[in-house]
Every structure is written in C-alpha cells, then in structure tokens.
N, C-alpha and C positions, 0 to 999 in steps of 0.2 A: 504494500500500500504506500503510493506516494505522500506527502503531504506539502501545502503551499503555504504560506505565511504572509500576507502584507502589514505591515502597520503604520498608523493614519492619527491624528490627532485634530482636536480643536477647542477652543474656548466656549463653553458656555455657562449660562447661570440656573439653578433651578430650588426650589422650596420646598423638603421635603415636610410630611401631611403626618401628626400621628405618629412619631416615636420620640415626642420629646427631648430635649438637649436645642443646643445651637444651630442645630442641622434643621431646626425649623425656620431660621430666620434666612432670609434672602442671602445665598453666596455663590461662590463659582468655582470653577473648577478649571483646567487645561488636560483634558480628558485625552487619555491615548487609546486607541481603539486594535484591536489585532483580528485579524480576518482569515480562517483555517479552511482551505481546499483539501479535500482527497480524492484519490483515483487509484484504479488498478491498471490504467492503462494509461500511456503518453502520447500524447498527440504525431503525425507524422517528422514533424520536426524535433521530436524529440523532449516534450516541454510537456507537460500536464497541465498548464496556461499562460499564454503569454501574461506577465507582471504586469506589461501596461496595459493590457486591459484589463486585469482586476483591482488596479490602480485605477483607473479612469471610473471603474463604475463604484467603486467605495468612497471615491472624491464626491462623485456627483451625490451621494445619501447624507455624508459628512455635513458638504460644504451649504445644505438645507437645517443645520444642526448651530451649527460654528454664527458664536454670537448673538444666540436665541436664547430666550427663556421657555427650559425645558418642560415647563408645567404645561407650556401652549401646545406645545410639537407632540406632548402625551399625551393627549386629551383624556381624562377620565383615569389615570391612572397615576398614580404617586410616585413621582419621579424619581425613583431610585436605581443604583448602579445597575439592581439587577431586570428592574423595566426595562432600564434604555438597552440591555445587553440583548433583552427580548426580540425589544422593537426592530434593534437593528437586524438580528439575524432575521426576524420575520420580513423585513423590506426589501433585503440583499438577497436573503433566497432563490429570489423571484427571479434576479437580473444574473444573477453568479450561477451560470451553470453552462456547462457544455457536455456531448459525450462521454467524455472520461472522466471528469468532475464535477464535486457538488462543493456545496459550502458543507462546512462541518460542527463549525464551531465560531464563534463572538468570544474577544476577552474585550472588556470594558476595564482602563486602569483608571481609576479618579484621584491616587494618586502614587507617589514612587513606592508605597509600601500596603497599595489596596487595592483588589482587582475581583472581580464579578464574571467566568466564565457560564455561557448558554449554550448548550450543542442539542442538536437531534444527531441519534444512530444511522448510519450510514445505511440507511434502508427505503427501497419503492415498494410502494403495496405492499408494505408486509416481508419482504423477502428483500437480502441485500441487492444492490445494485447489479454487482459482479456476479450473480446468479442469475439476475434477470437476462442480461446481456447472454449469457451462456444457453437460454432457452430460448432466446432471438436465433440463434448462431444454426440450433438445430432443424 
C-alpha cells in the first residue's frame, strides 16, 4: 500500500460552544492541515498522484477556510479541531480521488503540540478497494 502526504496551512479564528475555559472566548489559530492518499496501484508514470494536483485541490478547500471565522464555515456545528478535521475530509473526498487513490485520512494541527486525526477505512461498498478492482479484472 502506497501512501501520499501533503501539508497545507492557514489562519483562522473560531469560538468554541460548551466546554468551558478560555477556549470559549473568541481566538485563533494558524492551523496546519495534512492530507493522506493511498493506493495499491501507481499510476502509469509511476506516481500514485501527481502533488500538484492534490496540492491544487487542498488549496482550493483551504484557501475558502484561511481568515474566516470558523463558527460561519460550520454551520451548526461546534467548531472544534475534531469538526473541522471532519468537515474537511468530508469536502476533499469528493475532489481527491483517482483510480488508484483515495483520501485516507485529515490531521488537523491547531497547534505544535495538538492534532485531531479523521480517516474512513480504505473501503467501497463494503469491501476494500483493491478487491473491488480485482472483481473488475475478472
């Protein structure tokens, strides 16, 4: 199993709801975001994804993020590390895929010594990926 890594960053502010302390009142953060492909297979060029396009499409989710207040962008949900880690893998999903890879995994760091990982199992329908393909084949 291959694995891909980009990491992406940006500023934003947001107002956590409901756990009391400090962390209720209005601050921010400079949030680093890490973004996990896998595959069984490599593309013909020998690459499981080109960087700059999972670069290019992690920018574009980001940079809708970066100098926003994150209570707006969650609508309905209590903006915490492990929401936004949510939000993003559920957004990126969507856009992050090709044949041979998926998304795998969100780390959300809020800061140098605090981080929030989201993943789903490397699974379609029910049954892994690399099985699926194998029942195409025959």
């Amino acid at each position: 199993m291959y694995e891909l890594m980009v990491r992406s960053n940006f500023a934003a502010a947001h107002q956590l709801r409901e756990i009391g302390g400090s962390c209720e009142q209005l601050h921010g953060h400079t949030w680093k975001v890490e973004v996990f492909l896998q595959g069984e297979e490599l593309e013909e060029k020998g690459i499981l994804m080109d960087f700059r396009k999972v670069r290019s499409i992690v920018k574009k989710r980001i940079d809708k993020l970066d100098h926003h207040y994150l209570n707006d962008v969650l609508e309905g949900m209590n903006p915490t590390t492990e929401n936004l880690a949510r939000y993003l893998f559920e957004k990126l999903q969507e856009s992050i895929c090709s044949e041979g890879a998926k998304l795998s995994k969100i780390r959300v760091w809020e800061s140098d010594d605090a981080c929030v990982s989201y993943e789903k199992p490397y699974l379609v329908s029910g049954i892994s990926y690399l099985e699926k393909k194998k029942k195409k084949k025959a």
